[in-house]
C-alpha positions in Angstrom: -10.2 14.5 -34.6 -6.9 14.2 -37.0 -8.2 15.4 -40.3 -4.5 13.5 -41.7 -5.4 10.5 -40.3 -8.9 10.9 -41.9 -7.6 11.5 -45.3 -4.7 9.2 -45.2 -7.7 6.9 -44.4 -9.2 7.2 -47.3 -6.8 7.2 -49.7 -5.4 4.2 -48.3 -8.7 2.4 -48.8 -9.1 3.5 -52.2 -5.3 3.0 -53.1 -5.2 -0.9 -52.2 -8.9 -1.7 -53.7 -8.0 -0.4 -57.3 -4.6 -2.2 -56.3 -6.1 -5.3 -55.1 -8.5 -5.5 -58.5 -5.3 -5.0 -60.4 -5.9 -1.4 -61.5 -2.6 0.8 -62.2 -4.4 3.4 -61.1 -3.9 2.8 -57.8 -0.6 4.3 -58.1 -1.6 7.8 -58.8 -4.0 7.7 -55.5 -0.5 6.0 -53.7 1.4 9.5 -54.7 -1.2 11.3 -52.8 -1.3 8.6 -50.0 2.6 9.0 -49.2 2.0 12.4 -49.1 -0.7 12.5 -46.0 1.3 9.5 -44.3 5.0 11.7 -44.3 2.8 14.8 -42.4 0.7 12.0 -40.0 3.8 10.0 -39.2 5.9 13.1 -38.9 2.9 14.3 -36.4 2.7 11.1 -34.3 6.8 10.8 -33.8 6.9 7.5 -35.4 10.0 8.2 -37.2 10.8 4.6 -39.3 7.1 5.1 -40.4 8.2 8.6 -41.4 11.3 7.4 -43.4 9.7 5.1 -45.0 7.8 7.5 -47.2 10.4 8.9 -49.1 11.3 4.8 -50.0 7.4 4.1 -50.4 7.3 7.0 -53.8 10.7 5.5 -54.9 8.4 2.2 -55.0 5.7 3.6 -55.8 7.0 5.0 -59.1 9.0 1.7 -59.6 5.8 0.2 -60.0 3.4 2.0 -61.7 6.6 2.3 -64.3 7.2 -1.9 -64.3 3.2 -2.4 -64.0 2.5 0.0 -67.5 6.1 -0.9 -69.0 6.8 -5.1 -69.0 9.7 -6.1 -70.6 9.0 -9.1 -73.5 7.6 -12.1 -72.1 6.0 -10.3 -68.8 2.9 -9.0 -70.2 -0.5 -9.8 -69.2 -2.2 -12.3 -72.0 -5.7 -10.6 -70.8 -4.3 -6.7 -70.4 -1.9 -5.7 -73.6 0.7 -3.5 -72.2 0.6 -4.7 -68.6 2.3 -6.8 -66.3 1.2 -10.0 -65.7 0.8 -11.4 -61.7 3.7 -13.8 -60.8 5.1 -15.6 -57.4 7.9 -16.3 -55.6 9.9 -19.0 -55.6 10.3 -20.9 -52.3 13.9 -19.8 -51.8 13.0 -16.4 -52.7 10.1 -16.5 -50.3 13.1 -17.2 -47.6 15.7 -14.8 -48.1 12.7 -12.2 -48.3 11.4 -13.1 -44.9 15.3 -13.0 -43.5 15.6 -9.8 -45.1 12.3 -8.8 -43.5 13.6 -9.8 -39.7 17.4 -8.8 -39.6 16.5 -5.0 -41.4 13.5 -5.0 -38.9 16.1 -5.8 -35.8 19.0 -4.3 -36.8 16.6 -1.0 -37.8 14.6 -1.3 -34.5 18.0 -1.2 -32.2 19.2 1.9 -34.1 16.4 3.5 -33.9 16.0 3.0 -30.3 19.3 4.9 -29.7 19.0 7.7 -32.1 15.3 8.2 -31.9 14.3 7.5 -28.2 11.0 9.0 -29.0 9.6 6.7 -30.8 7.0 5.0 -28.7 7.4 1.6 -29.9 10.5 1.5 -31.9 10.9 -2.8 -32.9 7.2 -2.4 -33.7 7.8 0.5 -35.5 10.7 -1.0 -37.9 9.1 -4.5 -38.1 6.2 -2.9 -39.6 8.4 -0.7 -41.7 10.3 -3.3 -43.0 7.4 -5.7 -43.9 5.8 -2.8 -45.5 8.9 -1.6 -48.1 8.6 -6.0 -48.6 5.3 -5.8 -49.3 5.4 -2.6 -51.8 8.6 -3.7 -53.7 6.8 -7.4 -54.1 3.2 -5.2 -55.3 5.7 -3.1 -57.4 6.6 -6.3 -59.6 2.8 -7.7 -59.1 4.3 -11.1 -57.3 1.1 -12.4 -55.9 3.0 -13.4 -52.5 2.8 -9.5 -51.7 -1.2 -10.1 -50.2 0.7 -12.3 -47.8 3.3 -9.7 -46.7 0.6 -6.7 -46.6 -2.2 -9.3 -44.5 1.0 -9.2 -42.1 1.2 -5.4 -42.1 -2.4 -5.2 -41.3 -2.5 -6.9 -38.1 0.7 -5.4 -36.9 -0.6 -1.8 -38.0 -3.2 -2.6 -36.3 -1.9 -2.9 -33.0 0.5 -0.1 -33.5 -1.9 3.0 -34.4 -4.2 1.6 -31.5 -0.9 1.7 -29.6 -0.6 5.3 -30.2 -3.9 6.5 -30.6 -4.9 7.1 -33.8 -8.8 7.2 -34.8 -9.6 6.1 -38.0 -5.8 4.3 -39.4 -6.6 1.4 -36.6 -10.5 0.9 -38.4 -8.4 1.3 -42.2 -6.1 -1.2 -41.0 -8.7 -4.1 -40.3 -10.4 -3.3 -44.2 -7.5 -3.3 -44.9 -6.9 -7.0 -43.7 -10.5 -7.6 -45.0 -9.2 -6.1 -48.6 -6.1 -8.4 -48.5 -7.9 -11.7 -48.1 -10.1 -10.9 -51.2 -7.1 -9.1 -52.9 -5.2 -12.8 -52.2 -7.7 -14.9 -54.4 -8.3 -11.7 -56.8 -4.4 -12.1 -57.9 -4.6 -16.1 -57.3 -7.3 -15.7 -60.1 -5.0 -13.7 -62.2 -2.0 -16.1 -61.5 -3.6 -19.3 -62.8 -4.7 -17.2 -65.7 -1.3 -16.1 -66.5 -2.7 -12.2 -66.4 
């Protein structure tokens, strides 16, 4: 048994339930979660995974600082002194997703060259790329990030079943479980304006 992948388990699962009820606590469980993730990844070879750790507390930090910290006319009308949930505009929603695909390919070719290690290398970016989507659209509480991180589920899924992981393939599907609710939870909060 991988004692990393059993604690980055579980801070995971506790890190996206207090973010999926829109606590900011969740960010001081995500400093912790990078943490375990930079050691696992590093362990398993997956090295755009690995990378993206560094990025993910730069994030991290971003957003536990815009969450606590909005600027006049972003605060919550429910929760003085936080940040209220917002979406995407359709266009924005578009050059996200190109974003998503040309870093993912361009990422995924590099790595392939430089990295040949990696077991599943446009996997491995795709996911990566999705993910630092997914956190920087949490980071400024835009509701469309449930979508991107339902995404990351199912193909984090297949990629820690891909390499053999124990317990990050059973995190990733409560994970998917967690966004589904987590999508209505900050629907809820949307049409509320919190």
């Amino acid at each position: 048994m991988n004692w990393l992948d059993l604690i980055s388990s579980i801070l995971g699962l506790t890190c996206v339930f207090l973010a999926g009820r829109g606590s900011k606590y969740n960010f001081w469980v995500g400093y912790l979660y990078t943490a375990a993730l930079f050691f696992l990844f590093w362990q398993k070879n997956l090295v755009a995974s690995l990378i993206l750790q560094p990025v993910s507390l730069g994030i991290n930090i971003l957003g536990h600082y815009r969450w606590t910290h909005p600027k006049e006319g972003e605060q919550s009308s429910e929760k003085a002194g936080e940040l209220k949930v917002t979406m995407l505009s359709w266009a924005e929603r578009v050059i996200a997703l190109s974003a998503v695909l040309i870093v993912g390919a361009v990422w995924g070719w590099l790595l392939d060259r430089i990295f040949p290690a990696d077991p599943h290398p446009y996997l491995d970016t795709a996911v990566t790329a999705l993910i630092l989507m997914a956190q920087l659209l949490s980071a400024l509480k835009k509701w469309d990030c449930w979508i991107a991180w339902l995404l990351v589920n199912v193909t984090q899924l297949i990629l820690h079943i891909s390499v053999g992981n124990i317990f990050m393939p059973i995190v990733s599907a409560l994970y998917l479980i967690n966004g589904i609710i987590s999508l209505r939870n900050w629907f809820k909060f949307y049409k509320r304006k919190a």
